[in-house]
C-alpha positions in Angstrom: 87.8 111.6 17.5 86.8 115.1 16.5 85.6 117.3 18.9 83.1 119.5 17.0 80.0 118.6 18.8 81.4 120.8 22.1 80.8 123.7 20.0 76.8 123.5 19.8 77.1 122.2 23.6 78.7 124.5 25.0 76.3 127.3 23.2 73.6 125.0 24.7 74.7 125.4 28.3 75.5 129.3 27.7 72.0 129.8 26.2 70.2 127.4 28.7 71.8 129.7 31.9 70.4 132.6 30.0 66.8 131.0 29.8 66.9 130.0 33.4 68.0 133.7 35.0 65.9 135.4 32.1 62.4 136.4 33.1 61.7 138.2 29.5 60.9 137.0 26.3 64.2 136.7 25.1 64.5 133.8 27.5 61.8 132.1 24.7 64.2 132.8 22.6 66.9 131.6 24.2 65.2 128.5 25.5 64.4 127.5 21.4 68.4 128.0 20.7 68.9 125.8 23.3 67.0 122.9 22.3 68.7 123.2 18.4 71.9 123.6 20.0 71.4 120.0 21.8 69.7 118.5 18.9 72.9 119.5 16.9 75.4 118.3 19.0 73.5 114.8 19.3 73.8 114.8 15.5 77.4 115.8 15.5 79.1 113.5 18.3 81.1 110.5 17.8 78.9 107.2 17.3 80.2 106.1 20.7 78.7 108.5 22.5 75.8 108.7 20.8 75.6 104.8 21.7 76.6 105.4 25.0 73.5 107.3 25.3 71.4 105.2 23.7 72.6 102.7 26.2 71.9 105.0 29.2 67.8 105.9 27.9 67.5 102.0 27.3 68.1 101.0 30.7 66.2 104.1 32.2 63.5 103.3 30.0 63.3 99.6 31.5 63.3 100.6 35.1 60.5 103.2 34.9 58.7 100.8 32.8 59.4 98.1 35.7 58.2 100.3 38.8 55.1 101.7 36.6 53.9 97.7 35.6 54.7 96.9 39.4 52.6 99.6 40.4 49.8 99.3 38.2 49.6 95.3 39.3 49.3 96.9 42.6 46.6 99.2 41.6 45.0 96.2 40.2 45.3 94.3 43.1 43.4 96.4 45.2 40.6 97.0 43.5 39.6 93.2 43.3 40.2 93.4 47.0 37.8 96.5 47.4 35.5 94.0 45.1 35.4 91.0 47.5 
């Protein structure tokens, strides 16, 4: 499995520190590298990663979808209490 897509990571992490402790524009800058760094390293991994993550945002996707339906049932509920 090659290993290239640690490159463009590890820049990311450098660069995102950078934007974090940086109050100036540079940390703009920085913060726009850091983003193409990530997006390139996505694009570069092995395909089980990148469905390991796709795996991960799936399920993450379904629970917050879960709590906000329960939630909005709730919301719903309420209101034709507040109506009787």
């Amino acid at each position: 499995m090659p290993l290239f897509f640690l490159i463009p990571l590890c820049t990311a992490l450098a660069t995102g520190y950078l934007f974090k402790k940086s109050t100036d524009e540079i940390s703009y800058l920085a913060g726009v590298f850091t983003a193409i760094s990530l997006i390139l390293s996505l694009v570069l991994a092995p395909w089980q990663i990148q469905f390991g993550l796709l795996m991960i945002v799936l399920i993450i996707t379904n629970r917050l979808l879960q709590e906000n339906e329960s939630k909005q049932t709730e919301a719903t509920r309420k209101q034709l209490r507040q109506i009787k």
